[in-house]
Structures are given as C-alpha cells and as structure tokens.
C-alpha positions in Angstrom: -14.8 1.1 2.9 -11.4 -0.9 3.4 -12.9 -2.6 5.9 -16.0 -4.0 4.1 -13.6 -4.6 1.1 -11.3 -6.7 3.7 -14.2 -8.6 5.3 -15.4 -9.6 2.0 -12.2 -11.2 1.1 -11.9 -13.0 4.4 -15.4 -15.0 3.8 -14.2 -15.5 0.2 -10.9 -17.4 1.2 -10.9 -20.8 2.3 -9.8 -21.3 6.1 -6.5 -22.0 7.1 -5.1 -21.4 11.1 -3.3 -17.9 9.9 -3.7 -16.4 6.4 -3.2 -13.1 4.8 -5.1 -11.4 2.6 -4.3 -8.2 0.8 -5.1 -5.6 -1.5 -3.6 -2.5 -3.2 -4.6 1.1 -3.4 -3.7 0.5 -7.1 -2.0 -1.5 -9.0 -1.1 0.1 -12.6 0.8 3.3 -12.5 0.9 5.6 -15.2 4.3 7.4 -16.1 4.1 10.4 -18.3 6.1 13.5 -18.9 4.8 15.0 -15.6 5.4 12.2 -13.5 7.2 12.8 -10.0 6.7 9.8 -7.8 4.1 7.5 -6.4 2.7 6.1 -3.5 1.3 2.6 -3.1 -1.0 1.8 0.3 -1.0 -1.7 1.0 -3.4 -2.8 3.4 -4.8 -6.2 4.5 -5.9 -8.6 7.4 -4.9 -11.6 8.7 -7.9 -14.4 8.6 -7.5 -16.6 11.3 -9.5 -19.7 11.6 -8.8 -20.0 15.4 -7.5 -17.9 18.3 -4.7 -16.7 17.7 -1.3 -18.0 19.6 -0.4 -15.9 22.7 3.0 -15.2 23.6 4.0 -14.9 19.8 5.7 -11.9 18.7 3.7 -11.2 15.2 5.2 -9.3 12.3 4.2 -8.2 8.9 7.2 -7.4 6.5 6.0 -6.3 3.2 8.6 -6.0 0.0 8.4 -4.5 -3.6 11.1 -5.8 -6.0 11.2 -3.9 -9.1 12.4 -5.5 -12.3 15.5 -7.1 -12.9 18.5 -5.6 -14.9 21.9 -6.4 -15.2 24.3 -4.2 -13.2 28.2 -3.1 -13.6 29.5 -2.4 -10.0 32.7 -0.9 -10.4 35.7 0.4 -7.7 37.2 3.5 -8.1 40.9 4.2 -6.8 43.3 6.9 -6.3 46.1 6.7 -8.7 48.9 9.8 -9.2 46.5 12.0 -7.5 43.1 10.6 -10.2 40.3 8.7 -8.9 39.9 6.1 -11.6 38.2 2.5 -12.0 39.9 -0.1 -11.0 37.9 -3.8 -10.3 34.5 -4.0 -11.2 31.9 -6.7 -10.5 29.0 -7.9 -13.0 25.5 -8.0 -10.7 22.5 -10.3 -12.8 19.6 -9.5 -12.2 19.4 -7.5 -9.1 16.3 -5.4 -8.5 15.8 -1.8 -10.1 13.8 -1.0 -7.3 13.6 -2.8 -3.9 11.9 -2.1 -0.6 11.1 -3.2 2.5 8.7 -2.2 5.6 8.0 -4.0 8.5 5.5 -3.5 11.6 8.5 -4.3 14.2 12.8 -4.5 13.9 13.4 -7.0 11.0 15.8 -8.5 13.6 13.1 -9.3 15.6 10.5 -9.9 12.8 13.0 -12.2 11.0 15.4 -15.8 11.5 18.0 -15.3 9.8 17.5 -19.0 8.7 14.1 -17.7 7.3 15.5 -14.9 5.4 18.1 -17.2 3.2 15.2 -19.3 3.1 12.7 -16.1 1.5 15.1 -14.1 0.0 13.2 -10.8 2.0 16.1 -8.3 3.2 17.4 -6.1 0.6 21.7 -8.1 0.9 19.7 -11.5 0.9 17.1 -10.5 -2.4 20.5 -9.4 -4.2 22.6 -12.1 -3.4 19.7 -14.6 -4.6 19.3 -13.8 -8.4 22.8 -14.8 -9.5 25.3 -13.0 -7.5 27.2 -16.4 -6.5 29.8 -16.1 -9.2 31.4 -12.4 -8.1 34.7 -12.6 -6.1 35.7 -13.3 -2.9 35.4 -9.3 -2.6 31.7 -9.4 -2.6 30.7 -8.1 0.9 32.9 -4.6 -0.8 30.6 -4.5 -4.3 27.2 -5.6 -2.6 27.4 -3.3 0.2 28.5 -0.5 -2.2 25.3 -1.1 -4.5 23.0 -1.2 -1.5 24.6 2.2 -0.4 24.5 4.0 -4.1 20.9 2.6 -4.4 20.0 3.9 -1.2 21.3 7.3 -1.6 19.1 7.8 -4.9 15.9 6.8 -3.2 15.4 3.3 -5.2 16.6 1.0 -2.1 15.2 1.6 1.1 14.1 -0.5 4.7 11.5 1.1 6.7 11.0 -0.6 10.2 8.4 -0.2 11.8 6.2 1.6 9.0 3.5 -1.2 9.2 0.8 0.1 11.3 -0.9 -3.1 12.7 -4.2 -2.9 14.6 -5.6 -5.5 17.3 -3.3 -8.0 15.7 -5.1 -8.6 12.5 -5.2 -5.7 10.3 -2.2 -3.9 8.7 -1.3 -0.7 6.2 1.7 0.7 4.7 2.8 3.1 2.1 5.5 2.8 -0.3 7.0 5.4 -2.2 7.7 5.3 -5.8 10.4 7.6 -7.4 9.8 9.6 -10.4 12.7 7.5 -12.4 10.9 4.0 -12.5 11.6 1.3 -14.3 8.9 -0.2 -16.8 7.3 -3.3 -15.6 6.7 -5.6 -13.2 7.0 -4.6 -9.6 6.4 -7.6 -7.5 4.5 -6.9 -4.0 5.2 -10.3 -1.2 3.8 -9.4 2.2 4.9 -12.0 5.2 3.4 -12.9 8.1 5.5 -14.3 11.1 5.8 -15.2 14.5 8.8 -15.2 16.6 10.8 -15.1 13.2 9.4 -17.5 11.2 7.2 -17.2 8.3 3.5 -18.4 8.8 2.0 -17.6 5.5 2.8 -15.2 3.0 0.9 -13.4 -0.5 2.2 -12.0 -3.7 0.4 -9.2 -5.9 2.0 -7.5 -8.6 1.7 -3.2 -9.3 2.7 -3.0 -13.2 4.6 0.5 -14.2 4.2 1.8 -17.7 4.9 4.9 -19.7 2.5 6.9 -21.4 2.2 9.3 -24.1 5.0 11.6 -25.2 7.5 9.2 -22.4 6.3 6.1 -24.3 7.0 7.3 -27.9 10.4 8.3 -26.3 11.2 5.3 -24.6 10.2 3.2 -27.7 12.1 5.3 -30.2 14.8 5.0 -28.3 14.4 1.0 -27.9 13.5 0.9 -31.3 14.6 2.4 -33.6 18.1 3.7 -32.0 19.8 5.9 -35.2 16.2 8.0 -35.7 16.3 8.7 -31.9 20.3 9.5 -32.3 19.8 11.8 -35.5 16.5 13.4 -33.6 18.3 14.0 -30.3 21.2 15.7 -32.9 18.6 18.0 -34.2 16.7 18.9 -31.6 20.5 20.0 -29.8 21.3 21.8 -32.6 18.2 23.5 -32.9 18.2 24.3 -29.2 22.2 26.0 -29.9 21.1 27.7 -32.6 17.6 29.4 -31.0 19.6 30.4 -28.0 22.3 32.1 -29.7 19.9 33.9 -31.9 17.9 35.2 -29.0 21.8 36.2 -27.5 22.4 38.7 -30.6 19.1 40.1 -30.4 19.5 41.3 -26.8 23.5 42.1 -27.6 22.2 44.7 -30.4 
C-alpha cells in the first residue's frame, strides 16, 4: 500500500535529477487524559529523473522541531555546603521538542558547512533561533540544555535509524513523549551526497489536546484565578476525603 501511495506521488511531481517525496503515517495527534506517547513513521522515495551518481555516499537525515518557547538555563553552584543558582542564560525560541535520524553517521551524512547552512543538528537548530546574544559561556548553557533535554526523552539523535532500500526508498519512526507541547511540529527530511544537501521537503504533524486536557489547558491559559481557586478546592477536598477515610479505619 505504501508503495502504490509512493509511486503515485512520484508521477504526480514534476522531474528534477534527485527529488524527495514523502508522506506521514499521520499527521494530527490527539492528546487526551490517557495519552502516553506517539510514534510517527515517515516514509518516502527519492524520484530520480536520471541514473543516479555512483561513487556518492547517499544519506537521508530526517528532523522534527517542536514549537518554540522561551527557555531559562540556569547554573547551579556549591556555596557553604548548598547547591544554589548562580548564572543563568535566557534561550529564545529553542525547540520544545527536537529530533533527528539519519540512515548513516551524521558525520558522514553531513558538511559541517551544510549544517550552519540548514540548521539540522540538534547544537546548530538551537544556536539558530536567537541564541547569539548569551555570553561568551555559551558552549557551558547549550551543552547543558541539550543534556537535560536529552535525559527527559524530548531531544534525541538517532544514527542510523533510517532504513534505506536500493537507494531510493526510506522509513523511520519517531517517538513522541506523552508530555507534548501543543502545536506545530515541523517534519524536514534531507537528501545528500557526500555531505551536501541535494534537495530537501518539509511537512508539518500538528499536536492538540482533547477533551478533559483541553478544558484544562484552556482554563489554565484562560482564565488563571478560576483555575487557581479550582485547583484550591479540589486539594482541599482531596485532604479532607482522605482524612475522613483515616478516622473511619482508626475507629
């Protein structure tokens, strides 16, 4: 079924030497209250309109850039025997969410020259939205909210994860975690050849909460004192129910 979808976008396209042309498993997710996590296949082809170059090492990197939000990195340091914050950083508009797969070593799939250029590693798609004006420490802060990121599952590289197949079609999965972002979550899949980018294609998967998560998230947007007072009541209500049920099995 992929394959007939795939063909049927390669007669639709006009020709070009090396094109791409993708598609998504889906591209609307759903979060509600029992939402744990996604998974997004990306497949596609590459339409060639004559044999392709021999020699060549071929790559497909594929990246999904959640949206942006404005970030407070901060350093903590050891001071009469308390860790407390000392410097902090403001990051604009770095990714929520950011990954990246590629079908061989991004050092091999990627110039370096073509990376400043597309902004595709996760240090290079930070640095680009507005990271220029942060301190002369910025290796320290950018390498510390790559590392945080990473450890809570909403940064990650995956080398080779691409499967390609005789050189023109590709697949990959990328997981979601339960705690996403609403929005946008841009999709850019490149296509190179000894490092540099020969075409690339953008798609977008939009994340949006659903029933009892969307009243939440729009009280809490909103109309911020109804969701304080309600949150109040509901801990309240939660105290008092647990304290009756503690006297009724004491006597």
């Amino acid at each position: 079924m992929i394959r007939l979808a795939l063909a049927l976008l390669l007669l639709a396209l006009p020709a070009r030497a090396e094109e791409i042309v993708a598609d998504l498993s889906q591209d609307r997710i759903s979060i509600s209250t029992n939402f744990d996590g996604s998974e997004i296949l990306i497949f596609g082809a590459i339409k060639r309109d004559e044999p392709q170059p021999i020699g060549q090492q071929l790559a497909i990197i594929v990246t999904v850039a959640g949206p942006r939000e404005d970030v407070t990195i901060r350093r903590k340091e050891r001071k009469l025997g308390i860790w407390v914050n000392s410097d902090s950083v403001e990051a604009l508009g770095v990714p929520s969410f950011y990954a990246v797969s590629s079908s061989v070593p991004l050092v091999q799939a990627l110039r370096p020259e073509e990376d400043e250029e597309w902004a595709i590693t996760t240090p290079r798609a930070l640095v680009a939205p507005g990271m220029a004006q942060m301190s002369d420490d910025d290796p320290d802060f950018l390498d510390a909210l790559i590392r945080v990121n990473t450890a809570t599952g909403t940064y990650g590289t995956s080398e080779e994860s691409v499967q390609v197949r005789d050189a023109t079609l590709f697949s990959t999965e990328i997981a979601l975690p339960a705690d996403l972002t609403e929005g946008n979550y841009n999709t850019r899949i490149f296509l190179t050849r000894d490092g540099e980018v020969v075409d690339s294609y953008g798609t977008s998967i939009y994340v949006q909460k659903v029933g009892l998560e969307r009243w939440i998230y729009t009280l809490a947007h909103e109309q911020p004192l109804i969701y304080g007072l309600l949150s109040l009541f509901i801990a309240i209500a939660a105290g008092w129910g647990a304290s009756a049920v503690f006297r009724v099995f004491k006597t």
